[in-house]
C-alpha positions in Angstrom: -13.0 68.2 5.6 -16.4 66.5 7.2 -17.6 64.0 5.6 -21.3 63.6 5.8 -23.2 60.4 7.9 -24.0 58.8 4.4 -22.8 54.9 2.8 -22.8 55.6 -0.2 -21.9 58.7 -2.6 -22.0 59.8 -6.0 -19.2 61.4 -8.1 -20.7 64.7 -7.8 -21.1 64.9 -4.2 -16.9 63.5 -4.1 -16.6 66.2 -6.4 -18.0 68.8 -4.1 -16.3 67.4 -1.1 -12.8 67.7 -2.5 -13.7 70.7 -4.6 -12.3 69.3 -7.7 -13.9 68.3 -10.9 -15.5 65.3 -11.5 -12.9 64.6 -14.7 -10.3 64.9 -12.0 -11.3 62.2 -10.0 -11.7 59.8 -13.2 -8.3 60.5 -13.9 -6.8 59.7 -10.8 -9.0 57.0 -10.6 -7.0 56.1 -13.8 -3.3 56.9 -12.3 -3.6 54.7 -8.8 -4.6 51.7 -7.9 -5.8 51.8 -4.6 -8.5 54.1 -5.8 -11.2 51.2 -7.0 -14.6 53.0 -6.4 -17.7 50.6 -7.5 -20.2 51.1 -9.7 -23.6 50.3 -10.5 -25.3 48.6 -13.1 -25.8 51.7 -14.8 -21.6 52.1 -14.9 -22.0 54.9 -12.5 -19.3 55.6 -9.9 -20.3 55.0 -6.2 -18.5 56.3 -3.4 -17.8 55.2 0.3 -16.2 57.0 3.2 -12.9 55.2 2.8 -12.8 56.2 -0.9 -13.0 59.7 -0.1 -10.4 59.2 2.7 -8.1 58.4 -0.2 -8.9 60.9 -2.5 -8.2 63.3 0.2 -5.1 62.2 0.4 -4.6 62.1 -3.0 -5.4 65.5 -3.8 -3.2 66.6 -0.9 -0.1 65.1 -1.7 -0.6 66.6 -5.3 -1.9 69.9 -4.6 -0.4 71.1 -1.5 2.8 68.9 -0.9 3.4 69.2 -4.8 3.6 65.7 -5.2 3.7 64.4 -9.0 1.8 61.3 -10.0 4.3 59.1 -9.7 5.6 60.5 -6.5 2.4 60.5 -5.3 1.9 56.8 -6.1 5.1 55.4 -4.4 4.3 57.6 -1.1 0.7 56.0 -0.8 2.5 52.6 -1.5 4.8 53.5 1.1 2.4 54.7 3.6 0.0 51.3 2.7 3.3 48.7 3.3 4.0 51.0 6.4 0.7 50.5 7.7 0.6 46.4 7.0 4.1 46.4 9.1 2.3 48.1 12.1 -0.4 45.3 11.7 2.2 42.7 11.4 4.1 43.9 14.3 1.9 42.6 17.4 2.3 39.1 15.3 6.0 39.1 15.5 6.0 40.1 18.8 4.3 37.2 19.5 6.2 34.9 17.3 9.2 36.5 19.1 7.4 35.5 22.5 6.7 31.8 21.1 10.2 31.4 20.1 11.5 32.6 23.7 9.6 30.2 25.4 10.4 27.7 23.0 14.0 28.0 23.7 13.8 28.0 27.7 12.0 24.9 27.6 15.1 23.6 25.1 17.4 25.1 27.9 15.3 23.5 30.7 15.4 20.0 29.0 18.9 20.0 28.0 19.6 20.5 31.8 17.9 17.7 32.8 19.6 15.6 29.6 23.0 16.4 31.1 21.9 15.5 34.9 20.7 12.2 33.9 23.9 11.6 31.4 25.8 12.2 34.2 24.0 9.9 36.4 23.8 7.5 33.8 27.9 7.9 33.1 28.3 6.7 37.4 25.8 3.7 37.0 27.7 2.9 33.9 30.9 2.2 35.9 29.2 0.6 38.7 27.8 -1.5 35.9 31.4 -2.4 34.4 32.7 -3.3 37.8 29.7 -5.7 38.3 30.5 -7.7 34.5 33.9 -7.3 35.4 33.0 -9.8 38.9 30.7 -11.6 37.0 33.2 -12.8 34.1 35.5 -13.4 36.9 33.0 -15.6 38.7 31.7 -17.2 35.3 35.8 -18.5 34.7 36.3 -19.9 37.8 32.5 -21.5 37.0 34.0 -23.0 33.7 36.9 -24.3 35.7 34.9 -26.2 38.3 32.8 -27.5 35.6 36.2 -28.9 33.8 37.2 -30.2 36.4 33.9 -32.1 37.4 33.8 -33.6 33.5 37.5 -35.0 34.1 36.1 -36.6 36.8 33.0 -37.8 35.5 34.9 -39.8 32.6 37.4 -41.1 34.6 34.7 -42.7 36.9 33.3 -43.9 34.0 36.6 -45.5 32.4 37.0 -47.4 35.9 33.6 -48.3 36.8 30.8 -47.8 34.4 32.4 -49.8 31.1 33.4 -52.8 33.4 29.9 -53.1 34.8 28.8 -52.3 31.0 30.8 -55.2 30.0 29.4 -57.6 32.4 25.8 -56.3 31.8 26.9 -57.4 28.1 27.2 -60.6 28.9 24.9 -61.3 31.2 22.3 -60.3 28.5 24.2 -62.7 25.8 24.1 -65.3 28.3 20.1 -64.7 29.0 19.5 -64.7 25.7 21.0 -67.9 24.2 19.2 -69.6 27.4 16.0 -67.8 25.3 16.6 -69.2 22.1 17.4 -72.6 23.4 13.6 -72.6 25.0 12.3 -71.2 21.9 13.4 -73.9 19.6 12.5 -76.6 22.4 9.4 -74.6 22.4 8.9 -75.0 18.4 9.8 -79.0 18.9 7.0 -79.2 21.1 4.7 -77.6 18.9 5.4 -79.8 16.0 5.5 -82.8 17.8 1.6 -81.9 19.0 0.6 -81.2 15.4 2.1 -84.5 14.1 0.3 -86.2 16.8 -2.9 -84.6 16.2 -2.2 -85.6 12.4 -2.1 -89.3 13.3 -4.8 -89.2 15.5 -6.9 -87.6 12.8 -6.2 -90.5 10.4 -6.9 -92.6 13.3 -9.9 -91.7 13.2 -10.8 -91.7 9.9 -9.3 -95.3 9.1 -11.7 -96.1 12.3 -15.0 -94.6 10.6 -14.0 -96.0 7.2 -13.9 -99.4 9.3 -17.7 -98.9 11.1 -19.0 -98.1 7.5 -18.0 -101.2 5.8 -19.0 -102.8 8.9 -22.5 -101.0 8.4 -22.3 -102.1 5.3 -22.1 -105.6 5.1 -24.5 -105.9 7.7 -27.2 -103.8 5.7 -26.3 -106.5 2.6 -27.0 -109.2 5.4 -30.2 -108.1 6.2 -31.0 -107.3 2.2 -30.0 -110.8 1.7 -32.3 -112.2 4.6 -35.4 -110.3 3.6 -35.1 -111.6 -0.1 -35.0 -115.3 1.1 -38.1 -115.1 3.2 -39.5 -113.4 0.3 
C-alpha cells in the first residue's frame, strides 16, 4: 500500500487506503489504544502517515493473520514493548560499558591499596624497632636523672642548709644592729623636737619681755609729754 506525500488525511481517504469502511475504522479506533487519530474543531477525524501505518497493521493482523481483537491488541502491545527494548538496548550497552570501566578502575585502585598496605606493614616494623630503642634510651634517661636528683639533695643536705643557716644568722645579727640605730635614730629625733620646743618658748618669753619693755617706755614718754603740757 503507498501512501500518498500528504500530512494530513481525512477518514475517507483512510477508508479508501485500507479499503474498509469508514464505521470500521471508528470501531477499532474504539477497541485499541494506540490508535488516537486527532480531530478538529468540528469533531472530525484527522489522519497522519503513522496513523495509517497502524491501521495497516491493524487490519492485517485481523483480516489476513485471523487475529481476534483481543489477540490483535496483545500482539501490537507486544510488538510496541519489543520495539522500546530495541531502543533501550544501545543504553544498556552503555550502562554495561560504564559499569566495566567502573570496576577496572576499582581493580586498578585496590592494587595500588594493597602495594602501599604492604609498604606501610614494613615501615610499621621499622617503626616498632625505632619506639622499642627509644623507650630503651628514655629508661636509662630516667635513671641518669635519678641518679643526678640523689645527688643534688645530698649536696644540699651537706652544703647548702649549713651555709643557709649561717646566712640566717648573719641576717638576724644585721638586723638587730638595724633596730638598735633605728631607735637611737628616733632618740635623736625627739631630743631635736624638744629642743626646738624650748627654744620656741625662748623666744616667746623673750618677745613678751621687749613688749613690756616697749611698753613702759611708751607710758614714760605719755607721762613726760603730759607734764610739759
Amino acid at each position: 500500500m503507498e501512501i500518498p506525500e500528504k500530512t494530513f488525511f481525512k477518514i475517507g481517504e483512510v477508508a479508501k487506503l485500507l479499503d474498509v469502511e469508514p464505521y470500521v475504522l471508528r470501531y477499532w479506533e474504539s477497541e485499541f489504544d494506540l490508535l488516537a487519530p486527532e480531530k478538529t474543531k468540528s469533531g472530525q477525524r484527522v489522519y497522519q502517515r503513522e496513523d495509517i501505518e497502524l491501521l495497516a497493521t491493524i487490519r492485517d493482523l485481523l483480516y489476513s493473520e485471523m487475529y481476534t481483537i483481543a489477540g490483535a491488541r496483545r500482539q501490537l502491545e507486544r510488538n510496541a514493548s519489543g520495539s522500546e527494548e530495541a531502543e533501550a538496548q544501545p543504553q544498556q550497552d552503555l550502562f554495561a560499558g560504564q559499569v566495566e570501566a567502573a570496576l577496572s578502575a576499582m581493580r586498578a585502585e585496590n592494587r595500588q591499596l594493597q602495594e602501599d598496605l604492604a609498604v606501610i606493614c614494613a615501615s610499621s616494623e621499622e617503626t616498632r624497632q625505632a619506639f622499642e630503642t627509644a623507650c630503651d634510651e628514655r629508661d636509662v634517661a630516667l635513671a641518669q636523672l635519678s641518679a643526678a636528683e640523689q645527688a643534688i639533695e645530698s649536696l644540699h643536705c651537706s652544703v647548702v642548709q649549713p651555709v643557709a643557716a649561717a646566712s640566717d644568722e648573719a641576717l638576724l645579727e644585721a638586723l638587730g644592729r638595724q633596730e638598735i640605730e633605728l631607735r637611737e635614730a628616733h632618740r635623736v629625733i625627739d631630743e631635736l623636737r624638744h629642743q626646738q620646743s624650748q627654744s620656741a618658748s625662748m623666744q616667746d618669753e623673750r618677745r613678751r619681755s621687749m613688749l613690756r619693755a616697749m611698753r613702759l617706755e611708751v607710758e614714760h614718754l605719755v607721762v613726760l609729754s603730759e607734764g610739759r603740757a
